[in-house]
C-alpha positions as YAML, in Angstrom:
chain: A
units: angstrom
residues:
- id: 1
  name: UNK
  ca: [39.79, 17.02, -8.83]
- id: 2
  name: UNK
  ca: [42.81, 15.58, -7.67]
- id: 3
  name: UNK
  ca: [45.44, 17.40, -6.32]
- id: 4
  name: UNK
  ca: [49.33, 17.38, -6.97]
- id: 5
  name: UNK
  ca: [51.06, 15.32, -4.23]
- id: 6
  name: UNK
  ca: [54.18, 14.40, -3.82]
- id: 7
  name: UNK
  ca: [54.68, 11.53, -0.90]
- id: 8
  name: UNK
  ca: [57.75, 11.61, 1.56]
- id: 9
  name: UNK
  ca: [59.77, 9.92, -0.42]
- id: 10
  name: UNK
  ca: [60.11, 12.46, -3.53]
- id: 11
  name: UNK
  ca: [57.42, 10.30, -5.58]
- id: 12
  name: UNK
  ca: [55.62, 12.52, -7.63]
- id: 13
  name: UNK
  ca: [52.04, 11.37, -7.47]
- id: 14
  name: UNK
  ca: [50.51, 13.51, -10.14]
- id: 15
  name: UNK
  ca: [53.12, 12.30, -12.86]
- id: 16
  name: UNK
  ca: [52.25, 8.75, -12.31]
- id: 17
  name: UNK
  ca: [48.49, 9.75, -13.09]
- id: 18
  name: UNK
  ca: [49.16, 11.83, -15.75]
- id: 19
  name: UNK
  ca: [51.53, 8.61, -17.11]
- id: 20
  name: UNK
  ca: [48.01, 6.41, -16.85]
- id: 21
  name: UNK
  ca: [46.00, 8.42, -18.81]
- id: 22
  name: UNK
  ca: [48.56, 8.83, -21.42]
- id: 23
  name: UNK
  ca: [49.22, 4.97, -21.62]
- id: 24
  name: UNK
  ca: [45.71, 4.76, -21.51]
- id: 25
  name: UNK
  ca: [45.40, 7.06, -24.49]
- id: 26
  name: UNK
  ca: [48.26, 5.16, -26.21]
- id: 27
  name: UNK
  ca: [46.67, 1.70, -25.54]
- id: 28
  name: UNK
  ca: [43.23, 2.82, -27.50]
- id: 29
  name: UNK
  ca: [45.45, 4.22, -30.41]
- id: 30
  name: UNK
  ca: [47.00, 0.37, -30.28]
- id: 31
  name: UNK
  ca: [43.27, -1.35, -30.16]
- id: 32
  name: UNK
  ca: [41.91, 0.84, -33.23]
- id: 33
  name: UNK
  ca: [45.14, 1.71, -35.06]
- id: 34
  name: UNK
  ca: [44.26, -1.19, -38.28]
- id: 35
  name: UNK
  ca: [40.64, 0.43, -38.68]
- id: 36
  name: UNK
  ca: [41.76, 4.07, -39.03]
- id: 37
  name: UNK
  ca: [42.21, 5.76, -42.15]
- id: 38
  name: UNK
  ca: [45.26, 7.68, -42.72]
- id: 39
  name: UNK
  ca: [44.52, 10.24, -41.70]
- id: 40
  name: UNK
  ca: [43.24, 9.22, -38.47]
- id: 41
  name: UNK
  ca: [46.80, 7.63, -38.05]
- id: 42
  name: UNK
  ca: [48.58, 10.87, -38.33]
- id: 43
  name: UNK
  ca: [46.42, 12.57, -35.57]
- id: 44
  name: UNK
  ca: [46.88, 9.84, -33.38]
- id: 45
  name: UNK
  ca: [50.65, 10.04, -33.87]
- id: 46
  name: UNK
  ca: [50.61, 13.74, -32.92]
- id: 47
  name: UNK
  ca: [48.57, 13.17, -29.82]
- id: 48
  name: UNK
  ca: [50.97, 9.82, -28.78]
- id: 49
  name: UNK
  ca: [53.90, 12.30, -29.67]
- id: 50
  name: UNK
  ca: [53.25, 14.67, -26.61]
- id: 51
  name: UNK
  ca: [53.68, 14.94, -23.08]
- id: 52
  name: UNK
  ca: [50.19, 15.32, -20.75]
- id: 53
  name: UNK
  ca: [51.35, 19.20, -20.44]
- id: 54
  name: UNK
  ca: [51.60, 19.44, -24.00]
- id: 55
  name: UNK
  ca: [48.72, 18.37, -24.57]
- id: 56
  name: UNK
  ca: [46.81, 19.70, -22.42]
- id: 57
  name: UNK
  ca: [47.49, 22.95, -24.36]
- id: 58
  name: UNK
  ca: [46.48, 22.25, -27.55]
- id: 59
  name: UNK
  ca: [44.23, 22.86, -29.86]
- id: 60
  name: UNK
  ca: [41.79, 20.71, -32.08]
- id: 61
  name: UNK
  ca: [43.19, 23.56, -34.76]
- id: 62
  name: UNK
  ca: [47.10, 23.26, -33.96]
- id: 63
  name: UNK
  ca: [46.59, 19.07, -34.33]
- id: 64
  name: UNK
  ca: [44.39, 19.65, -37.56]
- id: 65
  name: UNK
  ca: [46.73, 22.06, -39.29]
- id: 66
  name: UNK
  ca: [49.93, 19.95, -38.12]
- id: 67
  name: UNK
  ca: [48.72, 16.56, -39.27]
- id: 68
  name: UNK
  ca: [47.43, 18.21, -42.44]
- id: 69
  name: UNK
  ca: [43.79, 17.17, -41.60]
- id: 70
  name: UNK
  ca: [41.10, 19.21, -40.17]
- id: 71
  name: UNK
  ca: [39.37, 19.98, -36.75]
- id: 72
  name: UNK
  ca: [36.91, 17.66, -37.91]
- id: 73
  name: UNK
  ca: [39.36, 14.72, -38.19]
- id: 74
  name: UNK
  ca: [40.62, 15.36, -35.11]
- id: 75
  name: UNK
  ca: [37.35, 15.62, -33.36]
- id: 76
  name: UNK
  ca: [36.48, 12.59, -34.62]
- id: 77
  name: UNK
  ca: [39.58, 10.66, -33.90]
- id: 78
  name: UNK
  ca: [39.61, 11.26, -30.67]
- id: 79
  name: UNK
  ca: [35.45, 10.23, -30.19]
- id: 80
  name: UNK
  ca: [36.86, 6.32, -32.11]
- id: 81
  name: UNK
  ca: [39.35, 6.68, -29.43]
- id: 82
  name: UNK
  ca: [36.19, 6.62, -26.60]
- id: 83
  name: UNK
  ca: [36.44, 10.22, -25.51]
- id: 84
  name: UNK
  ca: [33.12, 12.64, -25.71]
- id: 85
  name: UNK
  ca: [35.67, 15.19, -26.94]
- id: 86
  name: UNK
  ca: [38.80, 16.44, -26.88]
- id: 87
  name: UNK
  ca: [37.79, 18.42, -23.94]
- id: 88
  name: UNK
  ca: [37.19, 15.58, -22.20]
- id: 89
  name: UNK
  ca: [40.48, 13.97, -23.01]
- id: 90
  name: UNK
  ca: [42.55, 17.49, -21.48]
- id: 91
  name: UNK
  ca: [40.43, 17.67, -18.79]
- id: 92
  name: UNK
  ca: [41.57, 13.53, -17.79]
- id: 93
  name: UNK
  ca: [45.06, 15.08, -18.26]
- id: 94
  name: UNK
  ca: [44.86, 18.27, -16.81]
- id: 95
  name: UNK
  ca: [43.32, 16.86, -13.15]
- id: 96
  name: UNK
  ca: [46.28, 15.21, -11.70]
- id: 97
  name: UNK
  ca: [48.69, 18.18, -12.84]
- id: 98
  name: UNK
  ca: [46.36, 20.77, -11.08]
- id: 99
  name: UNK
  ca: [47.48, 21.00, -8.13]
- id: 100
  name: UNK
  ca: [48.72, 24.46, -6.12]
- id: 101
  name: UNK
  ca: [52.26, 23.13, -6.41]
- id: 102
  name: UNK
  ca: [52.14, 23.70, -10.05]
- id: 103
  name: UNK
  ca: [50.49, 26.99, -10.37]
- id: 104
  name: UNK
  ca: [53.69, 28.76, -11.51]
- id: 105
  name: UNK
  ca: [54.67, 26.25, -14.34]
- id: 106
  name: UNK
  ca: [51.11, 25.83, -15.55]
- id: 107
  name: UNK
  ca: [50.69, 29.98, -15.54]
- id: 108
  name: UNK
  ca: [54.12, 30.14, -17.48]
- id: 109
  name: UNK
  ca: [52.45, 27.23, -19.94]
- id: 110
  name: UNK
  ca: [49.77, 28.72, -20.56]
- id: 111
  name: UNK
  ca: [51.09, 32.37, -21.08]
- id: 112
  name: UNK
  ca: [53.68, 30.73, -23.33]
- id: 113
  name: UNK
  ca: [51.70, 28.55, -25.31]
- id: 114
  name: UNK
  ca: [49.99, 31.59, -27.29]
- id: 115
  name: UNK
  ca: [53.16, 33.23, -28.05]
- id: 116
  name: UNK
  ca: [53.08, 37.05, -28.37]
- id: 117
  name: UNK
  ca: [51.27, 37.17, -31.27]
- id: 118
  name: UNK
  ca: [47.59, 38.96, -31.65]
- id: 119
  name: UNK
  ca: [45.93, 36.69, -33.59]
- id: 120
  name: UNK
  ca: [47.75, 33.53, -32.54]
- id: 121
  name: UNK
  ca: [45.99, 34.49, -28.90]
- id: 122
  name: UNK
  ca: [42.84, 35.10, -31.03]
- id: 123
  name: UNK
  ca: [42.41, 31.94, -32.40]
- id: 124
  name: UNK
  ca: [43.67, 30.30, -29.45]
- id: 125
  name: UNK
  ca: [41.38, 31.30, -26.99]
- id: 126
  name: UNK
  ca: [38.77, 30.61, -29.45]
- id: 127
  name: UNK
  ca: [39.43, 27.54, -30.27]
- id: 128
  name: UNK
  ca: [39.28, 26.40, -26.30]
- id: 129
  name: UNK
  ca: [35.69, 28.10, -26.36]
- id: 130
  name: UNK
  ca: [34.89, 26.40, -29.02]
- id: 131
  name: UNK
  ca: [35.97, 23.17, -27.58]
- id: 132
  name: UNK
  ca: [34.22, 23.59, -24.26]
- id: 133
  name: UNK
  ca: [31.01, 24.27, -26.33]
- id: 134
  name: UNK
  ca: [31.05, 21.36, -28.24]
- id: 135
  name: UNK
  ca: [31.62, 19.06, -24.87]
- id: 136
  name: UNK
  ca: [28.69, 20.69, -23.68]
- id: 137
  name: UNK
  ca: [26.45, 19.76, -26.75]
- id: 138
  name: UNK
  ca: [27.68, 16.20, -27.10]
- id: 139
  name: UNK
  ca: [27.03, 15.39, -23.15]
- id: 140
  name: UNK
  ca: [23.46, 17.22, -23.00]
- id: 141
  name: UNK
  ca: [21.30, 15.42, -21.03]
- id: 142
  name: UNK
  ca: [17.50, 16.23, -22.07]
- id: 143
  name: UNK
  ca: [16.22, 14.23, -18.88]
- id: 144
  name: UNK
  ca: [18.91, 16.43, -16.60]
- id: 145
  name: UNK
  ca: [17.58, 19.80, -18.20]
- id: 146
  name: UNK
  ca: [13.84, 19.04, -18.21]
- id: 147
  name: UNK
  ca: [13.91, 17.86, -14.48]
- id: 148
  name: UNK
  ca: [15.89, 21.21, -13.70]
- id: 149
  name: UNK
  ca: [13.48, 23.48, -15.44]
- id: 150
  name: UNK
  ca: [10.50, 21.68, -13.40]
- id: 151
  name: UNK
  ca: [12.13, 22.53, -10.65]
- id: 152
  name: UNK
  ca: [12.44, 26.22, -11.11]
- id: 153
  name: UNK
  ca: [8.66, 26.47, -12.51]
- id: 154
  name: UNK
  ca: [7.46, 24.98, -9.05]
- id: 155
  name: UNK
  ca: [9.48, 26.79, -6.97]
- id: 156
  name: UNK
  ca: [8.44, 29.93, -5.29]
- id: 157
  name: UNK
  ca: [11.90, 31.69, -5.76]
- id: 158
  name: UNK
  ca: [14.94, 30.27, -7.01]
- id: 159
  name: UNK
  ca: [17.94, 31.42, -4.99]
- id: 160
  name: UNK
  ca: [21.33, 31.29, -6.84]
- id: 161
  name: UNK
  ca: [25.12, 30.50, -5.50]
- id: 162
  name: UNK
  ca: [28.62, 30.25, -7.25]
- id: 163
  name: UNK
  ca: [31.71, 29.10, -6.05]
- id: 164
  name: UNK
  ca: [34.94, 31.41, -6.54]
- id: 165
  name: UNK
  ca: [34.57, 32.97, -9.91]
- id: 166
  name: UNK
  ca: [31.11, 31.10, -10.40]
- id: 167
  name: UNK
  ca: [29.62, 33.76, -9.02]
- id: 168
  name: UNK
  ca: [29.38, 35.84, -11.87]
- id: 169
  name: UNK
  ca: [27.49, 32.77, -13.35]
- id: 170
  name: UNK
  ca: [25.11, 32.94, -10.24]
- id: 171
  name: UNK
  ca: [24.83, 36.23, -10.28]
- id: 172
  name: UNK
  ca: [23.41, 36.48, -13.60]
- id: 173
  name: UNK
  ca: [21.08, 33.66, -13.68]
- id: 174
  name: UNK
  ca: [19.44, 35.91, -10.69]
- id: 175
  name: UNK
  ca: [19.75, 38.75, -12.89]
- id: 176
  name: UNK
  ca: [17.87, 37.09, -15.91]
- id: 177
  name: UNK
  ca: [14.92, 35.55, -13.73]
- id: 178
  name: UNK
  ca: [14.21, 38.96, -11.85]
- id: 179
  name: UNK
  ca: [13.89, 40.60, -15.04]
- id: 180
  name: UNK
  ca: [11.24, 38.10, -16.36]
- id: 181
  name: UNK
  ca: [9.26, 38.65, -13.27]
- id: 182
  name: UNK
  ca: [10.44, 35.40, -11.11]
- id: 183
  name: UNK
  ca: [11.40, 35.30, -7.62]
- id: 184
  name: UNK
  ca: [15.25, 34.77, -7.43]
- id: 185
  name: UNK
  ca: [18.29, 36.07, -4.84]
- id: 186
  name: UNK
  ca: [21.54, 35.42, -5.51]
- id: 187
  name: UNK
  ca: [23.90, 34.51, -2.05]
- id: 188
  name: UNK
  ca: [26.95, 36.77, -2.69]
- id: 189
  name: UNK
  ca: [29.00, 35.90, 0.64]
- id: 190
  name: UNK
  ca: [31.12, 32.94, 1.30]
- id: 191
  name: UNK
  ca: [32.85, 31.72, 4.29]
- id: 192
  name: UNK
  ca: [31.35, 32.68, 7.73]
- id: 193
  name: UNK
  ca: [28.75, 35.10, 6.24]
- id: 194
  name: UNK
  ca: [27.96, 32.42, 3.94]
- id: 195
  name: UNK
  ca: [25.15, 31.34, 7.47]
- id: 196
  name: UNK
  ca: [23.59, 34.26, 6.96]
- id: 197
  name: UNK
  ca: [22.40, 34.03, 3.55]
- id: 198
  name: UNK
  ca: [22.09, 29.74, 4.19]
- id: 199
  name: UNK
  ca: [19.67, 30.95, 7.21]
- id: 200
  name: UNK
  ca: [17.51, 32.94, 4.88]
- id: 201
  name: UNK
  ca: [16.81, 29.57, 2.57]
- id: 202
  name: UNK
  ca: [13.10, 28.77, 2.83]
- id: 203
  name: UNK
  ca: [10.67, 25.90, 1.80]
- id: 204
  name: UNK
  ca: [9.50, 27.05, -1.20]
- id: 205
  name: UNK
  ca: [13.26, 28.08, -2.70]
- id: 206
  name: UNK
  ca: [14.59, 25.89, -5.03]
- id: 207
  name: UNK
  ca: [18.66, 26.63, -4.63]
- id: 208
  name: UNK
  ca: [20.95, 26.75, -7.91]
- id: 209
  name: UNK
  ca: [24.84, 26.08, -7.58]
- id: 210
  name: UNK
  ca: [27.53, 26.92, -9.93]
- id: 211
  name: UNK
  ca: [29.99, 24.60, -8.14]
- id: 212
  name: UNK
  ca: [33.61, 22.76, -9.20]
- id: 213
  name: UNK
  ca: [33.61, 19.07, -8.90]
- id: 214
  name: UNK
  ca: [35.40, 18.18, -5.54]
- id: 215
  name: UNK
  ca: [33.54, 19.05, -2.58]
- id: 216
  name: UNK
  ca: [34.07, 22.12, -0.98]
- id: 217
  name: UNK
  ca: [33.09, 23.27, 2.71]
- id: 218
  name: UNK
  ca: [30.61, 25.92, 1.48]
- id: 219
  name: UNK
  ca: [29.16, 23.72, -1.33]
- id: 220
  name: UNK
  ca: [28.79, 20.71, 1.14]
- id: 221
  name: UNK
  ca: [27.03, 23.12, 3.87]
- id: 222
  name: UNK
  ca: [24.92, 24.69, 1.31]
- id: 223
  name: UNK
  ca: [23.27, 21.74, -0.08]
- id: 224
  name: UNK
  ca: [22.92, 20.27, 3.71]
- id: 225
  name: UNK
  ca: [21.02, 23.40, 4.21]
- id: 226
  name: UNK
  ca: [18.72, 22.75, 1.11]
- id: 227
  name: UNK
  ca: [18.29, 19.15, 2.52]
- id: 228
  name: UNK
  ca: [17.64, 20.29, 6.09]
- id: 229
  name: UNK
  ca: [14.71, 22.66, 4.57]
- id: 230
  name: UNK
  ca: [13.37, 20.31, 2.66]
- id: 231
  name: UNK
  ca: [13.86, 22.39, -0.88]
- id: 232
  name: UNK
  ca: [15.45, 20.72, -3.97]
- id: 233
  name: UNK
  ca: [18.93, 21.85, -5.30]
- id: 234
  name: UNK
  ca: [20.21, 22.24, -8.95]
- id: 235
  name: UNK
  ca: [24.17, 21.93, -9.14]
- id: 236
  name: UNK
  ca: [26.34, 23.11, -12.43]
- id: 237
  name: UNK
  ca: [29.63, 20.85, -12.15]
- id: 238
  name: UNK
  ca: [32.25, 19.45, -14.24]
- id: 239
  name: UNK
  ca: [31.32, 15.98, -12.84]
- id: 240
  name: UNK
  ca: [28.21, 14.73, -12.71]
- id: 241
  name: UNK
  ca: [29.22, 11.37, -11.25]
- id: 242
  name: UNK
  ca: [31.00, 13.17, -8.52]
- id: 243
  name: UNK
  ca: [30.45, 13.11, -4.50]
- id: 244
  name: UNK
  ca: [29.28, 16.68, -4.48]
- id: 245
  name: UNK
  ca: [26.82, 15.77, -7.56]
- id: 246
  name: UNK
  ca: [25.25, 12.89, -5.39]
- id: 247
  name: UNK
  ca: [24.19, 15.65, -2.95]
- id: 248
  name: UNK
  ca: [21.74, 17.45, -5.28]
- id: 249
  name: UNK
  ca: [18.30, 16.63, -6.61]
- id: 250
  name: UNK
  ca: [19.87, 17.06, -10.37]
- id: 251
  name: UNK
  ca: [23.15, 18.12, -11.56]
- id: 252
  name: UNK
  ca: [23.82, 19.32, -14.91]
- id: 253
  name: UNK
  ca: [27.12, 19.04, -16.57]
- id: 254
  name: UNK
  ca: [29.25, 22.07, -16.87]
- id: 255
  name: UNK
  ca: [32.72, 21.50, -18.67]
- id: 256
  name: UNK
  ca: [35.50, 23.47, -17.21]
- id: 257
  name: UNK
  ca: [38.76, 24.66, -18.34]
- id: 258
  name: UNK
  ca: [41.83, 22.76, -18.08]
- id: 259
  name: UNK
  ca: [44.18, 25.16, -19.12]
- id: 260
  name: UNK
  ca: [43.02, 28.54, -18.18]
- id: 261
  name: UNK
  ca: [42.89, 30.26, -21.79]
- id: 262
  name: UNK
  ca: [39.08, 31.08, -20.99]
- id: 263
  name: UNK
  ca: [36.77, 31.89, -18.17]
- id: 264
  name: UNK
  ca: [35.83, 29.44, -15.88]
- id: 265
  name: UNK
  ca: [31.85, 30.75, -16.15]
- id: 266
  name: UNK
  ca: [31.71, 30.22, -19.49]
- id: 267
  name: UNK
  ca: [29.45, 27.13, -19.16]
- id: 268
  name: UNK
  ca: [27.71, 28.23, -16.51]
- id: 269
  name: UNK
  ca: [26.81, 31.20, -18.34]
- id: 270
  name: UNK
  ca: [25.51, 29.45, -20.86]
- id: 271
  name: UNK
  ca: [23.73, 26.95, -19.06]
- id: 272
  name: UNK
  ca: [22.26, 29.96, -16.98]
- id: 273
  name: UNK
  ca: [21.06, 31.09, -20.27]
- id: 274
  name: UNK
  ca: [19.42, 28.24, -21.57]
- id: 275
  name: UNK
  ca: [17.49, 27.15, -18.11]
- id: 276
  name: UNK
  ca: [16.55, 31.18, -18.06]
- id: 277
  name: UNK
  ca: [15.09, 30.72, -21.23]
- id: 278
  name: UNK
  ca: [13.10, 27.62, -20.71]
- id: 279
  name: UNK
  ca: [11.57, 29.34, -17.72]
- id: 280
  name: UNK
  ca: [10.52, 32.54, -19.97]
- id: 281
  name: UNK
  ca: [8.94, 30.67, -22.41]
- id: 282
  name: UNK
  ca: [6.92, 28.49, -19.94]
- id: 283
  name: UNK
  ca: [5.39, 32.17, -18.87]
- id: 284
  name: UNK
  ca: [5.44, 34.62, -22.00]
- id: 285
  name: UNK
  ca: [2.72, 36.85, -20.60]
- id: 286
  name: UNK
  ca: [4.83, 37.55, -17.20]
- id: 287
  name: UNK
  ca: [7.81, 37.96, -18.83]
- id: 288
  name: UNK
  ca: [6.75, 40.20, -21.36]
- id: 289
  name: UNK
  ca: [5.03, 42.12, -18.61]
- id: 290
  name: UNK
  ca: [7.62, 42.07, -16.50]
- id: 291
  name: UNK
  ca: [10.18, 43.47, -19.64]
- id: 292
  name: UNK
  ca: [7.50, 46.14, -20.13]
- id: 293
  name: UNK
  ca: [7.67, 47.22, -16.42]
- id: 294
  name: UNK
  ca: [11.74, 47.31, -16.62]
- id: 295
  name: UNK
  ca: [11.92, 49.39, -19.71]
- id: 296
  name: UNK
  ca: [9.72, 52.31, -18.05]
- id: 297
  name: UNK
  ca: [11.72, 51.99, -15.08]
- id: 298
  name: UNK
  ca: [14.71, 52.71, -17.13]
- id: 299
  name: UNK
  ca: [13.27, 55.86, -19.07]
- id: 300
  name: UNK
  ca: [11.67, 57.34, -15.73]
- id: 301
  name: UNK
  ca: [15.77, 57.03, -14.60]
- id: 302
  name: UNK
  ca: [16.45, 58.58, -18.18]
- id: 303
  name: UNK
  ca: [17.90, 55.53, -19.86]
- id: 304
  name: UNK
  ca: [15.72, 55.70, -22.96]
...
């Protein structure tokens, strides 16, 4: 994603962008303002009444219960507008503001913007899982998902990587397919032990990657490795139209956060979940045998 920059002269790159999307934003309010409903109209207002920041923060519940609408209305608003979401429309607004220059102002932002109370930071964090979910559903890609699940059914072992806090996504896709009985490692190092674990990629492997959108040094390697085998890669991104999604055999969408409210694996998990499933049911003998073996493993260590 694009970083904040600010060029020699003091111009503040990232404002400019984040000033394009919100005209942007404003300028499809403009085109479909005399076919929406009044209520449409006040949600629009709200979301032409806030900075990029601002809204970037919040909440398809907070516009609802301001405008006195509903999520629903909201939601739907912003699809006549031509987003897939509101997800979609933070995450345009969140990219050019995410840059390392920022990271004190956007951690202050986002601490602030649940207040101190319990269940304000309840529904909150919620309501951005909620959000992320339902960007998910309305971009699955049945073609995407059925070519990735092929993939892991032909392979001999599927060998699974994450990027940053990815990994826990990685690691438990691994976790899920050894206990059904399938061949699976999961590549915990990064940097220069990262070779290691690239060297031990075989024909054979198929290689999963939980990976962010811009292309990375380690991702870039890792799927030069898979090409250099000859083995097929799977990569879980925010962008599927992105240089780094070019690079694999299929890439599957995987919505991230804008804000930081909720974990960055969240998708992934899910998705991990979901492709680990697919692969279970293609196999229910070996996977029920393979549950059977765990569970006497587990009383034999006394965990009944």
């Amino acid at each position: 994603m694009a970083g904040h920059r600010v060029t020699p002269a003091g111009h503040d790159t990232a404002a400019d962008s984040s000033a394009e999307v919100i005209s942007e934003l404003r300028r499809r309010i403009r085109e479909h303002w005399e076919g929406f409903s009044p209520a449409a109209r006040s949600v629009c207002r709200a979301l032409s009444e806030r900075s990029a920041e601002q809204l970037v923060f919040v909440s398809a519940a907070e516009l609802g219960a301001e405008t006195k609408t509903s999520n629903a209305t909201v939601v739907r608003t912003v699809q006549a507008l031509g987003y897939s979401g509101l997800a979609e429309l933070k995450a345009k607004l969140a990219a050019p503001i995410a840059g390392s220059s920022r990271l004190e102002q956007r951690t202050r932002r986002r601490v602030e913007s649940t207040g101190g109370d319990l269940e304000e930071v309840w529904g909150t964090v919620l309501a951005e899982s909620e959000e992320r979910l339902d960007h998910l559903r309305r971009t699955f890609a049945p073609e995407r998902y059925e070519h990735a699940v092929r993939l892991l059914l032909e392979a001999d072992r599927t060998v699974t990587y994450g990027f940053g806090a990815l990994t826990m996504a990685a690691e438990h896709l691994c976790q899920k397919l050894a206990r059904m009985g399938v061949g699976s490692r999961y590549i915990r190092s990064g940097g220069f032990g990262l070779a290691d674990d690239l060297l031990g990629i075989e024909s054979g492997d198929v290689v999963v990657a939980f990976a962010p959108s811009r292309l990375t040094t380690d991702v870039e390697v890792l799927l030069d490795r898979t090409r250099a085998v000859g083995v097929a890669s799977i990569l879980l991104t925010e962008d599927v139209g992105s240089q780094v999604a070019e690079e694999a055999t299929v890439a599957l969408h995987a919505p991230t956060t804008p804000t930081g409210l909720t974990s960055e694996p969240l998708i992934g998990m899910v998705i991990a979940d979901v492709l680990a499933q697919c692969v279970a049911v293609a196999d229910v003998e070996r996977t029920v045998g393979s549950s059977h073996r765990l569970t006497t493993l587990r009383e034999q260590l006394g965990y009944a």
